[in-house]
C-alpha positions in Angstrom: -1.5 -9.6 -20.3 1.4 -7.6 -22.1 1.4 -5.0 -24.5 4.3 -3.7 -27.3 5.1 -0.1 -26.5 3.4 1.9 -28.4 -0.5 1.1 -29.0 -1.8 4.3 -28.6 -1.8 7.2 -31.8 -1.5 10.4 -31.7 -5.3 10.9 -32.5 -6.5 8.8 -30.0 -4.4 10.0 -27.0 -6.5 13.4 -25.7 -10.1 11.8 -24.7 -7.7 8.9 -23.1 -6.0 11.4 -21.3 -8.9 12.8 -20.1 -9.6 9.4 -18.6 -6.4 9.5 -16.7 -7.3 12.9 -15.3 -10.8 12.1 -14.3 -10.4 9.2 -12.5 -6.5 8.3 -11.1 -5.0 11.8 -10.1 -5.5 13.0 -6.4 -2.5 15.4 -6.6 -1.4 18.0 -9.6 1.2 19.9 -7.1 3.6 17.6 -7.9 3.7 13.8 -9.3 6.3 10.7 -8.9 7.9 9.3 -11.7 9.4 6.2 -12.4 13.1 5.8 -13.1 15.0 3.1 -15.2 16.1 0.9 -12.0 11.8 0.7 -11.3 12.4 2.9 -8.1 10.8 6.4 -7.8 11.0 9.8 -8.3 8.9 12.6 -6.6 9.1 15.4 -9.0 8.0 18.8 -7.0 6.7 20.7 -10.3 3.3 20.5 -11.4 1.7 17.9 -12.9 0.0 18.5 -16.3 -2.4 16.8 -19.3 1.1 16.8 -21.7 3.3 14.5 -19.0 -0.5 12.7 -19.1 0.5 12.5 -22.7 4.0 11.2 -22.9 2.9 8.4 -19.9 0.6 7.1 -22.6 3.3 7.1 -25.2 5.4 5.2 -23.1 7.7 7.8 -23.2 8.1 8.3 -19.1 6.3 6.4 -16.4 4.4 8.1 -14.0 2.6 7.3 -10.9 -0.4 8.4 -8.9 -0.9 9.2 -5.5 -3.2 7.7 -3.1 -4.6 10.7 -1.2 -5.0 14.2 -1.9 -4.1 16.9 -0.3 -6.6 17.0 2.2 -5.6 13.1 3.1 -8.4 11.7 1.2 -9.2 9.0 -1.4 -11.3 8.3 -4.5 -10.3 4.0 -5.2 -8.2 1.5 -3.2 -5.9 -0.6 -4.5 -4.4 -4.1 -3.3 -1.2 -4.9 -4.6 -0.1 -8.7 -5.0 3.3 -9.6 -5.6 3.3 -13.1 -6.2 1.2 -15.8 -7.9 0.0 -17.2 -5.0 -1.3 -13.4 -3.9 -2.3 -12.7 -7.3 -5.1 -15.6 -7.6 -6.2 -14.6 -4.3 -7.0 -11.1 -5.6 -9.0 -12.4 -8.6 -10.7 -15.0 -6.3 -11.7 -11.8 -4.2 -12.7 -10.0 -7.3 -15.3 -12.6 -8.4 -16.6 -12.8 -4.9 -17.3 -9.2 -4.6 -18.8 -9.9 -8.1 -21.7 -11.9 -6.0 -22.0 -9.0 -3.9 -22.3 -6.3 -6.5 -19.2 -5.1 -6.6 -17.5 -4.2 -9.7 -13.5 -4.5 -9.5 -10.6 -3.9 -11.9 -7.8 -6.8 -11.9 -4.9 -4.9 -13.7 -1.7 -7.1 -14.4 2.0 -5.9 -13.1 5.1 -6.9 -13.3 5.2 -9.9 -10.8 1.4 -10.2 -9.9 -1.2 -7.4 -10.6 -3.6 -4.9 -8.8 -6.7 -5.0 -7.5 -8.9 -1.3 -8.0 -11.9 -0.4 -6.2 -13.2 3.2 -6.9 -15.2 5.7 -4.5 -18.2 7.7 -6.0 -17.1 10.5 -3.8 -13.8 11.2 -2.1 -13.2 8.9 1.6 -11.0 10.0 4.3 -7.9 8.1 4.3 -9.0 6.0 7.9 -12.1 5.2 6.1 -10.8 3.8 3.0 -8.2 2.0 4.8 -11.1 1.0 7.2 -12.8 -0.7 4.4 -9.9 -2.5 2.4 -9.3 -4.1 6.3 -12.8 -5.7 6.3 -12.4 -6.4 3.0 -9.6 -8.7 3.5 -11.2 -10.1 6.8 -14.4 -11.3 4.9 -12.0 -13.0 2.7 -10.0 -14.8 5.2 -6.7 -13.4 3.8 -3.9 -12.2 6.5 -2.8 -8.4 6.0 0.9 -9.3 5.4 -0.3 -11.1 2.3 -1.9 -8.8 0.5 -0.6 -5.0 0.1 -3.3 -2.3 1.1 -2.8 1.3 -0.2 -2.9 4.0 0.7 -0.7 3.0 3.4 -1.7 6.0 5.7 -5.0 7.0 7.3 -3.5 10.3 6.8 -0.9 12.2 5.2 2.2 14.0 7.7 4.7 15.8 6.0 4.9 14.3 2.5 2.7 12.7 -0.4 2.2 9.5 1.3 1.9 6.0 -0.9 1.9 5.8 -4.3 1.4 3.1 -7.2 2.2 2.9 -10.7 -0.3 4.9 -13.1 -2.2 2.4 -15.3 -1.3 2.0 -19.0 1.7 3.2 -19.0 5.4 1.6 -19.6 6.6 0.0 -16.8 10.7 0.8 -16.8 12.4 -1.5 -15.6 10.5 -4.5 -17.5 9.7 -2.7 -20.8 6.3 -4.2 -20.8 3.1 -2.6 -20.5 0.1 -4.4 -18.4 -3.7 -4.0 -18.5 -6.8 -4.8 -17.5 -8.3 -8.3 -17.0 -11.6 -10.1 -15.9 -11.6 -12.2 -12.6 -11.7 -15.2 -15.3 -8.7 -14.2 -17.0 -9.9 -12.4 -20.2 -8.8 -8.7 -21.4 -11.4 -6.7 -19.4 -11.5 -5.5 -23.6 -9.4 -6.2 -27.3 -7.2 -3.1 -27.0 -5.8 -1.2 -24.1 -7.9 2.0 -25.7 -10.6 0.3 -25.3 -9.7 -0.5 -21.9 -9.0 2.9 -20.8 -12.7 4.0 -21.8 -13.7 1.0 -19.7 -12.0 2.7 -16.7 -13.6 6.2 -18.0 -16.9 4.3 -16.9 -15.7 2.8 -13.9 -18.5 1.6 -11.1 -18.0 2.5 -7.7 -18.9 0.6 -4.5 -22.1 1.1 -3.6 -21.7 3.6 -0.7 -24.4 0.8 1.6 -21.3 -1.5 1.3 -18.8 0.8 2.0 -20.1 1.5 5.2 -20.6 -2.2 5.8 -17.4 -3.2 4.9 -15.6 -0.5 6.7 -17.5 -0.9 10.3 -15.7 -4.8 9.6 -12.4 -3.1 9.2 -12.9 -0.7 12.4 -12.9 -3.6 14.6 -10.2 -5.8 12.8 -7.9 -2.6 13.5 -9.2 -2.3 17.2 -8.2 -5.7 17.8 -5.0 -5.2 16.0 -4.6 -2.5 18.1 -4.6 -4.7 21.6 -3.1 -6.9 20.3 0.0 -4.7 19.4 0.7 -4.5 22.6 -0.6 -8.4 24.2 0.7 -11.0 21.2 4.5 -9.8 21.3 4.7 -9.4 24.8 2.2 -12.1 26.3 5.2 -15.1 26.5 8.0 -13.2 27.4 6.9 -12.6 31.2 9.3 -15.5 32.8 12.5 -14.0 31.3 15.2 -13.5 33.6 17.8 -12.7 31.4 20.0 -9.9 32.5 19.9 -7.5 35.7 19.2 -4.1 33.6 15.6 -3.7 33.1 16.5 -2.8 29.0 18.3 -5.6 28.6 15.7 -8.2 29.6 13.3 -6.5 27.2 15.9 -6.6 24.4 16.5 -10.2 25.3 12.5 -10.9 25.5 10.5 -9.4 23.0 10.3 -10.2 19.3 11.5 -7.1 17.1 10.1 -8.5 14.0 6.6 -9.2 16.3 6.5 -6.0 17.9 7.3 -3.5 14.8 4.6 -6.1 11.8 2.0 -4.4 14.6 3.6 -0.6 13.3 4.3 -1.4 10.2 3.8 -4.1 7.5 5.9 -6.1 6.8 6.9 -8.4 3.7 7.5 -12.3 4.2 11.0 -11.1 4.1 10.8 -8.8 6.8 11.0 -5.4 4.3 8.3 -2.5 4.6 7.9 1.5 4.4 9.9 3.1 6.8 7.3 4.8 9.1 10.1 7.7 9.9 10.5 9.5 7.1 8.2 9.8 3.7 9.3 6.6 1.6 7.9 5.4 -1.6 10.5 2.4 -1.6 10.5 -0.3 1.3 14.0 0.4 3.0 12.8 -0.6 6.5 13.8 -4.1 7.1 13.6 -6.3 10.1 16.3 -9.0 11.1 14.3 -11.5 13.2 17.5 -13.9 13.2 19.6 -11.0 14.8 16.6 -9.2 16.2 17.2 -6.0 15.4 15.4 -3.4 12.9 16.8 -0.8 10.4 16.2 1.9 7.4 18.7 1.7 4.6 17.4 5.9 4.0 17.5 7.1 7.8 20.7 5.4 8.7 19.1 4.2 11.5 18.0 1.0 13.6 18.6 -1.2 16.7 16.6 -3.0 19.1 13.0 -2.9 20.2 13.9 -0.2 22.6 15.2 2.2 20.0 12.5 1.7 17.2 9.9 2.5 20.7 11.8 6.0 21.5 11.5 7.0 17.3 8.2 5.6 17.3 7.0 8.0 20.7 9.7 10.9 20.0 10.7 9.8 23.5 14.1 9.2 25.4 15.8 6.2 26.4 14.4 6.0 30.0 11.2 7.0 28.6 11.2 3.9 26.5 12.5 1.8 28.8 9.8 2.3 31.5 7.0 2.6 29.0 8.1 -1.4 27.2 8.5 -2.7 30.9 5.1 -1.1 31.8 3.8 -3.6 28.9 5.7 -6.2 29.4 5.3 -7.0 33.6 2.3 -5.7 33.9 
């Protein structure tokens, strides 16, 4: 569902704004905005009711970050980026429906978003926790659907982000709202909508802890498997006398790092080594080899293991062998 560009007045703008405020901003320390090419900006200024104002107008985009300071969480969002993604999510949404479960299917650019909300803030783990075992119950594969936030906690910058709702998305020109799992405007006018979201349920907190005991164990078994699925067939090869180049020549880069970080069918993701809002990680499972378009760096399996542990070569070596033989 597409909007023209301006639909909001003047008049109407300040108790949507206050909608904005309430309910999507974590952070007002500082706040990413969107530039003309659809990448992003973080601006570190600030954030205040006026730029609130002017992302309404459709004069600037702005987004919203996924955890606060203190590396929490008040909603979850999946993000699908193709049809096929896209009527999984609003399948999900009318199944959750059954369960009690109110979601918001908001459309984008090139599939939509999925929004759960928290009554109270969740630690990062937890509401990553959750969206895990939400996918689980619905049978759909991680690398399908995008899950932010993408950290359980925040390091040394803002962490994931996603496009604030209503506003003018730059690089299309278009604005998207809100829909029902059936495909209706979730209401007429997107001012309306917004005082929908003003009123937004939130899981009920008997779920959430349901939901996100699921997700604990889907990421304990990811986690043995991290180690056991890239490595488990590789145990014959002979390849090579040096110890690193028989583990360069046996293990699956693209396998090994989709248990690190996520990956898109094209083998594009977040770099885990420095704070990006862009995917400019990418994976070459042809060549079998990894690198980030922002860091400058990549190589094999043995170098994305010594950035991963902050360790040296030998280090590396001997911990990947340790896996691999024994």
């Amino acid at each position: 569902m597409r909007h023209p560009e301006r639909v909001f007045t003047d008049y109407e703008l300040s108790p949507l704004v206050g909608v904005l405020a309430r309910k999507f901003i974590n952070r007002w320390d500082m706040y990413p905005q969107q530039m003309a090419n659809g990448r992003w900006l973080t601006v570190h200024e600030p954030l205040h009711v006026g730029l609130l104002q002017t992302h309404l107008r459709g004069d600037v985009t702005l987004g919203v970050y996924l955890l606060d300071e203190q590396s929490r969480g008040r909603f979850l969002v999946f993000d699908a980026d193709s049809t096929e993604s896209w009527q999984q999510l609003r399948k999900m949404a009318q199944e959750l429906a059954t369960e009690n479960v109110t979601t918001y299917l908001e459309n984008s650019r090139r599939g939509g978003h999925l929004w759960l909300f928290f009554d109270q803030p969740q630690p990062g783990q937890a509401v990553r926790w959750f969206g895990r075992g939400v996918l689980a119950r619905q049978g759909i594969p991680p690398k399908q659907i995008e899950l932010y936030p993408k950290q359980d906690e925040l390091d040394d910058g803002p962490g994931s982000l996603i496009r604030l709702p209503f506003g003018v998305h730059r690089k299309s020109g278009q604005r998207y709202g809100f829909m029902t799992p059936e495909g209706n405007p979730l209401a007429p006018t997107l001012r309306q909508q917004v005082q929908v979201l003003g009123r937004a349920e939130t899981v009920p907190i008997r779920f959430f802890e349901l939901v996100c005991d699921k997700g604990r164990e889907v990421e304990a078994e990811r986690r043995k498997r991290r180690i056991a699925r890239p490595l488990a067939a590789t145990k014959s090869v002979t390849v090579g006398d040096l110890p690193s180049e028989r583990i360069k020549t046996a293990v699956s880069v693209h396998d090994f790092v989709s248990q690190y970080v996520e990956l898109s069918p094209s083998g594009m993701g977040l770099c885990p080594f420095h704070d990006d809002t862009h995917p400019s990680f990418s994976v070459n499972a042809e060549e079998n080899y990894w690198y980030c378009f922002t860091c400058g760096i990549g190589g094999s399996v043995i170098d994305f293991w010594m950035q991963w542990q902050d360790c040296d070569f030998v280090t590396a070596v001997s911990e990947l062998a340790h896996m691999l033989y024994d």
